[in-house]
N, C-alpha and C positions, 0 to 999 in steps of 0.2 A: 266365107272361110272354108277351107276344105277340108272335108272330114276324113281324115285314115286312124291306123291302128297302131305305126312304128313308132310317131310320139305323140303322147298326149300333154302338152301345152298346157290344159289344165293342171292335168293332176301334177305336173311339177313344180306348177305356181302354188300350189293349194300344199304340197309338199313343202314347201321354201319359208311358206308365212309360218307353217304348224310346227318349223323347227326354230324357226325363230319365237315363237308364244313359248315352246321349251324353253328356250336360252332365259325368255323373261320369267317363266314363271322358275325355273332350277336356279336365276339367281336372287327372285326373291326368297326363295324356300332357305339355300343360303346363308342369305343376309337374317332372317327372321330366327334361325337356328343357333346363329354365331352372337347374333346381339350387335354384328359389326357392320357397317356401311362398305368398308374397306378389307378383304377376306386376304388380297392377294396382290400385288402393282400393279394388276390387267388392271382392277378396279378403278383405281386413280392412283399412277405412279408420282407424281407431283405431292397428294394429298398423303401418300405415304411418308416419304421420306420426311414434309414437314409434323406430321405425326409421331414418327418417329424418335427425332429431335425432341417434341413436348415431350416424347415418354419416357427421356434420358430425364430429361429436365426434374421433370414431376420425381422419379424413383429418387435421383441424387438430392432436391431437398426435403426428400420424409426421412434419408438417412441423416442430412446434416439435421435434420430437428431433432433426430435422437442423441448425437451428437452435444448438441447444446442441451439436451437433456443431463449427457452425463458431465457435464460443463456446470449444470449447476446443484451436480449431487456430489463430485469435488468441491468445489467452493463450500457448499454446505457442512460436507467433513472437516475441511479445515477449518471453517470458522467455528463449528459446535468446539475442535479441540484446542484453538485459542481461546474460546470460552473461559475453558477451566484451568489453563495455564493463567490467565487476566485473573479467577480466582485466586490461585494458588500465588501470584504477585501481591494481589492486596493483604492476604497474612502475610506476607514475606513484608511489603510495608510495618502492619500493625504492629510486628513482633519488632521491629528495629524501632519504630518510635518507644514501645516502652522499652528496650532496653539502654537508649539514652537516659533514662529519668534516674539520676542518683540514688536513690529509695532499693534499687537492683542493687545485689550482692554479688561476687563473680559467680558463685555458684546459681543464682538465677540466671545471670546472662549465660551461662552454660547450657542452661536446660534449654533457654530462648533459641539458642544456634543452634541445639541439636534440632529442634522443629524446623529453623531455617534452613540447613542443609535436607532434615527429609524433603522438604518441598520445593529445593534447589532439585533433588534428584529424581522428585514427578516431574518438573518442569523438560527436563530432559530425556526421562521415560515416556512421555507425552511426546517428545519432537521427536525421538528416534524410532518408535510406533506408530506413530499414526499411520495409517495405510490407505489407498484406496486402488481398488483392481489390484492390489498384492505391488505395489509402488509405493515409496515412501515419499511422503508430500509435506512434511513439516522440516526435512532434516537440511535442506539445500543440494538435495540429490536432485531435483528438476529445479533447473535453472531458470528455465522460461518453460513454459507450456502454450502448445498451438492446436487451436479447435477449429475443427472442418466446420463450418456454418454455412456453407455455399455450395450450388452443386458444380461449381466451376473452379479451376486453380485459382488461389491467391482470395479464396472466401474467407477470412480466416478470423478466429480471435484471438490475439496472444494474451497471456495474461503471465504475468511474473513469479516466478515462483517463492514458494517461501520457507524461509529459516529460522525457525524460534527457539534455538538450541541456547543452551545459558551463556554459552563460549561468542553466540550475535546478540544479544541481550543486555545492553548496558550502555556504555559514553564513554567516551576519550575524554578527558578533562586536562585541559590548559589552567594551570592558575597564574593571575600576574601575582607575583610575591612582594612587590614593591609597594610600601604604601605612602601617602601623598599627604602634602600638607597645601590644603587651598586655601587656607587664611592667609597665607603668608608671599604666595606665588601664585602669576599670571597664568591663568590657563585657560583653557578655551579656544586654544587656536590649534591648527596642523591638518593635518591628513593622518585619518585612520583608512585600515582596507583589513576587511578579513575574509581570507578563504576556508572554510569547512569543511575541500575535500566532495563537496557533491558534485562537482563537474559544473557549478556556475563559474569558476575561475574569483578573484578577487572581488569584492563588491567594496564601496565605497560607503563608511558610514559618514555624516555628517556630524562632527562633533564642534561646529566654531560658536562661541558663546558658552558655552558650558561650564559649569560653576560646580558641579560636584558630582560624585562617582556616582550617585544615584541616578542623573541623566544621565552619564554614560551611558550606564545601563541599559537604559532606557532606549538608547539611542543607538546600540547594538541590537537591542530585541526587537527594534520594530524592521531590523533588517534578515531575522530568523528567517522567512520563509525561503529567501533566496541563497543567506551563509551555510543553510543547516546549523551553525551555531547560537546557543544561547546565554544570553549571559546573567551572574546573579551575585550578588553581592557574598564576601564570604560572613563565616556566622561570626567569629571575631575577628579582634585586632591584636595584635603582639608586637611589639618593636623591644630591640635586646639595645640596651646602654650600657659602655662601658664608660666607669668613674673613679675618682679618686676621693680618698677622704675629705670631708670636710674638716676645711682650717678656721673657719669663722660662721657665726650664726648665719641662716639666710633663710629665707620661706621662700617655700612653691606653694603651687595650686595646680592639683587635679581634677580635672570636670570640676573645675571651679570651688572646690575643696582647702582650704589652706591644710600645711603640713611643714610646721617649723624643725628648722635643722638647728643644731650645734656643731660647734667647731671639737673637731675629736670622731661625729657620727662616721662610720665607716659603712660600706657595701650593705653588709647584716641592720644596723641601727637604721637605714633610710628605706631599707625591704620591709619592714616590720612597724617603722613608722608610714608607710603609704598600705600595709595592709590594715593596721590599726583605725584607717582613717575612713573607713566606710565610702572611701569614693567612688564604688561600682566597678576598681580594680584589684588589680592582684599584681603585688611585687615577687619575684623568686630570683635568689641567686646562683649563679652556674656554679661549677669547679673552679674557673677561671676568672670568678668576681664579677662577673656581670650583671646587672641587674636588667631581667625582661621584665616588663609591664605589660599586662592583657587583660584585657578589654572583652565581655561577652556580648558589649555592642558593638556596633562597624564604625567605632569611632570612639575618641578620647583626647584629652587636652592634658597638656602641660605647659604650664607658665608661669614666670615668677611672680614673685608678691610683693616686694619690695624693688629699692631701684637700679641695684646692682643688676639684676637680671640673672634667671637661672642659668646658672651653669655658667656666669663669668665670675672675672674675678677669680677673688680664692677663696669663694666662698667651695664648690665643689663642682665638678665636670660632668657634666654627662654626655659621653662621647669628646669629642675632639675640638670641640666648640659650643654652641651655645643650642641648643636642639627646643627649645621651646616651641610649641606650636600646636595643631589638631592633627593627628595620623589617625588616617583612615584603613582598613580593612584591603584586600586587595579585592579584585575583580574576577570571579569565575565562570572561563568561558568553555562548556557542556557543548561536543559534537557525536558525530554517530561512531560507534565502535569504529576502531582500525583505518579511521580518517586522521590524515595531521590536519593540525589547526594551525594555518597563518596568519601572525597579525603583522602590520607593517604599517610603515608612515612618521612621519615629524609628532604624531601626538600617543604615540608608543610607548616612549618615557615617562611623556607628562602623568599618563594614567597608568603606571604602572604594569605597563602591558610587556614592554620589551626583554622583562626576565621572565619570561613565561615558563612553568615547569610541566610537562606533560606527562599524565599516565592514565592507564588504561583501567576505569572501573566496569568490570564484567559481572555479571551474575552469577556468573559459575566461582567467581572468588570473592565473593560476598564475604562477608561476618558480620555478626552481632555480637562478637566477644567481648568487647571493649564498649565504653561510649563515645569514642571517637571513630572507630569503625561503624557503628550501628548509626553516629549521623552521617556517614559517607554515605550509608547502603539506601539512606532514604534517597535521597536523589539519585545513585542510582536504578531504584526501585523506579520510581516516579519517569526518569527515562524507558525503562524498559517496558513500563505500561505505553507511552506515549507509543512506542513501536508497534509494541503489539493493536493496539487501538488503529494505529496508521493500518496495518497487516488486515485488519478484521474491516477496517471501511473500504477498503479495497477489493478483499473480497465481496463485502456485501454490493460494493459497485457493481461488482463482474457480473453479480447474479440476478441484477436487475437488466445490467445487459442483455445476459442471457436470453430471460423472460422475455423481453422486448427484440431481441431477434427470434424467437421460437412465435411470438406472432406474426411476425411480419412474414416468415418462411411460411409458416399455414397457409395465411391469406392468398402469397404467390403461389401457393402448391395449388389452393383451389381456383383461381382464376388460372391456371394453366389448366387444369382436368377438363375445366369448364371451358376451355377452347380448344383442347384436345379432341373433347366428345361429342363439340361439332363437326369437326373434321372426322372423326372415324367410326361414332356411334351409328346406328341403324336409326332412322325414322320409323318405329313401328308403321303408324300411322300410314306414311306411304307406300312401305315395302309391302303392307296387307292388301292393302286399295292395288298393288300392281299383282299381288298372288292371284285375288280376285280378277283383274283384268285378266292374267293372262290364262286361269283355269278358264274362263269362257272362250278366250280364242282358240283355247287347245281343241275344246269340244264342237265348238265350230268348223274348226279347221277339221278336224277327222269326219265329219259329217262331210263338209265340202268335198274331203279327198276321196271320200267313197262316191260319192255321186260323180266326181270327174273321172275315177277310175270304171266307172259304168259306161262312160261316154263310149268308148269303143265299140260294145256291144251295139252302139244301133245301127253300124257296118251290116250286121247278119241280116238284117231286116233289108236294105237294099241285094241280098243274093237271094232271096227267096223266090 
């Protein structure tokens, strides 16, 4: 090899590695500073970008876990303030059961309504306050509510909003007014259908065989889940007759009661004679001479005693013909406020369904003034808990949701970090082991470069 002085061959080889032992050891120093594998794209542009990605990933579900955080401290708010509206319903029951009991004077049912309207007016100071993040969440001011649970569009939980205002608090009531006599007439056949207004459309009860309004009943309610309608017998019977005097002796029988008449008895002598007679009814005459009969069970009998038969003859009339028989109560069928209720079909009539009278019992127009208002309020009551109760397991559903997406987002946030921070973390371990390697080639290399940068010098020694 020939030796001159213009290039030294060594020393720029020995230059070239000593800058390279730099490159190694300035990016382990670096990597070892930062904590990161990945400083810059020079690093690994691939391993960025997927990096990247985990770290949208990871940040967007510890936001949606807080999210679902505040997902289940609403739920929480409104459930603690159905709580106390559910209390404030069961006095609002207690107070109308005892205001039916006879034993009340109006001046106690007075006192009783003025408690039921204050806790009519919590019930609605409760939904028109409840708050949460300065929102009102009891009043039907959020219709639906949608929680970010994902770090992607369409992660979502919707949850329904709610209304516990006194004015959504209560039932639509359908009564059939018509009452039935099944001793007397074939029933048990047709087609019933009733729609409730929840968006199931008509449903189909089965009623063929049916022998009394009690299976109706029976046979509407096991269709509840799907009508929203419920049905329940009413608490009496009342049928109004009109009559004429009696012209000749005759006996009846009430609930199996006899109750002899004479010729001469008028309107007044057969009301008085069928109250007289302890048979579990009550006679009353109108203005216009009618005699109602009522019953405070969902049923009662009238029939003759002898063989004329009631009501022929000239013995005396009730009604237009001969009315003898069992008249049942009508049928009350209880849906959700502000829903109509349809009933339809061939067995309409039969059960008393086709004169249906509808109205609207709300909580906000409760009373307990009366005893026939105060037994209206208890089923309304009794619905409005049902509501509230549906309201409160709904929320408690959301909030188990919740819980159970707030783990599952953890789990995924750590199994992302956790493969994020292979891709982008620093290997201590190795980044030290190459600091090490390359502090020694550095020192090597500047030893080497100084001895190749000598090499020139043994030029002088050949001019000597």
């Amino acid at each position: 090899m020939a030796l001159g002085i213009n290039t030294n061959v060594a020393s720029l080889s020995a230059q070239n590695q000593l800058s390279n032992s730099q490159k190694l050891n300035d990016q382990a120093l670096e990597r070892l500073s930062s904590g990161l594998r990945i400083n810059s794209a020079k690093d690994d542009a691939a391993g960025l970008a997927i990096s990247t990605r985990f770290s949208a990933q990871i940040s967007g579900l510890n936001v949606a876990q807080r999210n679902a955080n505040d997902g289940i401290s609403y739920a929480q708010t409104a459930e603690g303030a159905l709580g106390e509206i559910t209390n404030a319903l069961q006095r609002i029951r207690d107070l109308s059961v005892q205001s039916v009991n006879s034993t009340n004077s109006s001046s106690d049912r007075a006192a009783l309504d003025q408690e039921v309207t204050a806790l009519k007016d919590e019930v609605e100071r409760i939904s028109q306050s409840t708050q949460f993040n300065g929102q009102n969440i009891l009043d039907g001011t959020l219709a639906d509510l949608t929680f970010q649970v994902g770090a992607n569009e369409g992660q979502v939980i919707k949850v329904s909003g709610v209304d516990s205002r006194t004015s959504q608090l209560g039932a639509s009531v359908a009564t059939g007014t018509a009452v039935k006599d099944f001793s007397n007439t074939a029933d048990g056949t047709g087609d019933l259908t009733i729609d409730g207004g929840n968006g199931e459309g008509a449903i189909a009860v089965d009623v063929n065989g049916l022998t009394s309004l009690d299976q109706v009943v029976d046979a509407i309610n096991a269709k509840t889940e799907k009508t929203g309608v419920t049905a329940q017998r009413e608490a009496e019977v009342s049928q109004k007759f009109t009559i004429t005097d009696a012209t000749a002796a005759a006996t009846i029988k009430v609930n199996g009661t006899e109750i002899d008449l004479v010729s001469g008895d008028d309107e007044n002598d057969i009301a008085e004679k069928i109250n007289a007679a302890g048979a579990g009814v009550t006679a009353e005459v109108s203005a216009t001479n009618e005699i109602t009969i009522t019953s405070q069970d969902t049923k009662f009998t009238l029939t003759d005693a002898d063989a004329d038969g009631a009501g022929s003859g000239t013995a005396f009339i009730f009604g237009s013909a001969n009315q003898s028989g069992t008249y049942e109560s009508g049928i009350k069928l209880t849906g959700a406020v502000d829903n109509t209720i349809a009933v339809a079909g061939d067995a309409t009539a039969a059960y008393g369904l086709n004169t249906l009278t509808t109205s609207q019992s709300k909580l906000s127009t409760l009373s307990v003034a009366d005893p026939t208002s105060a037994a209206s309020a208890i089923t309304t009551v009794d619905f409005a808990l049902d509501q509230v109760n549906s309201l409160r397991a709904e929320l408690g559903a959301v909030q188990n949701r919740f819980e159970s997406t707030i783990s599952n987002i953890a789990s995924t946030s750590e199994n992302l970090s956790a493969a994020n921070s292979r891709i982008l973390d620093a290997d201590f371990a190795a980044e030290t082991a190459k600091l090490s390697k390359s502090q020694v080639l550095q020192q090597a290399g500047i030893s080497v470069l100084a001895q190749a940068n000598a090499r020139p010098q043994q030029v002088l020694s050949l001019l000597q």
